[in-house]
C-alpha positions, 0 to 999 in steps of 0.5 A: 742758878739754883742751889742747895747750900752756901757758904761764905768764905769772905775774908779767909785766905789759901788754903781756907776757902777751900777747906770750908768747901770741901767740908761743906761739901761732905754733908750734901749728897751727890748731884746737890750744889754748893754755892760759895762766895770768895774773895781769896785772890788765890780762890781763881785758880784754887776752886778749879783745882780743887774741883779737878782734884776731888771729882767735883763740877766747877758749874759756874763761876762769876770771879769778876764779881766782888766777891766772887761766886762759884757753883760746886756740884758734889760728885 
């Protein structure tokens, strides 16, 4: 899948992935994608969530991965 940014939030627990990506987030335009690798436990259900909450599109998850990898798309 194509995508416009990465961030590595390897090795940082709850709340930071999420906190990384929301910042990471503010500097790419609307429609662009950010490809983010995790391996918080807690990022399967906080990713989805965050996503949910901030009006982002989970567009694609891969969390039998190690790490795991997630596609944003910024709202």
């Amino acid at each position: 899948m194509d995508y416009d940014a990465e961030l590595d939030a390897t090795g940082l627990l709850c709340p930071l992935p999420v906190l990384r990506a929301r910042k990471r987030l503010m500097a790419l335009d609307s429609g662009q994608v950010l490809r983010m690798l995790a391996d918080d436990p807690a990022a399967i259900i906080d990713v989805p969530h965050f996503c949910t909450e901030q009006g982002h599109q989970l567009v694609a998850s891969d969390t039998d991965s190690d790490p795991q990898v997630y596609f944003l798309r910024k709202s």
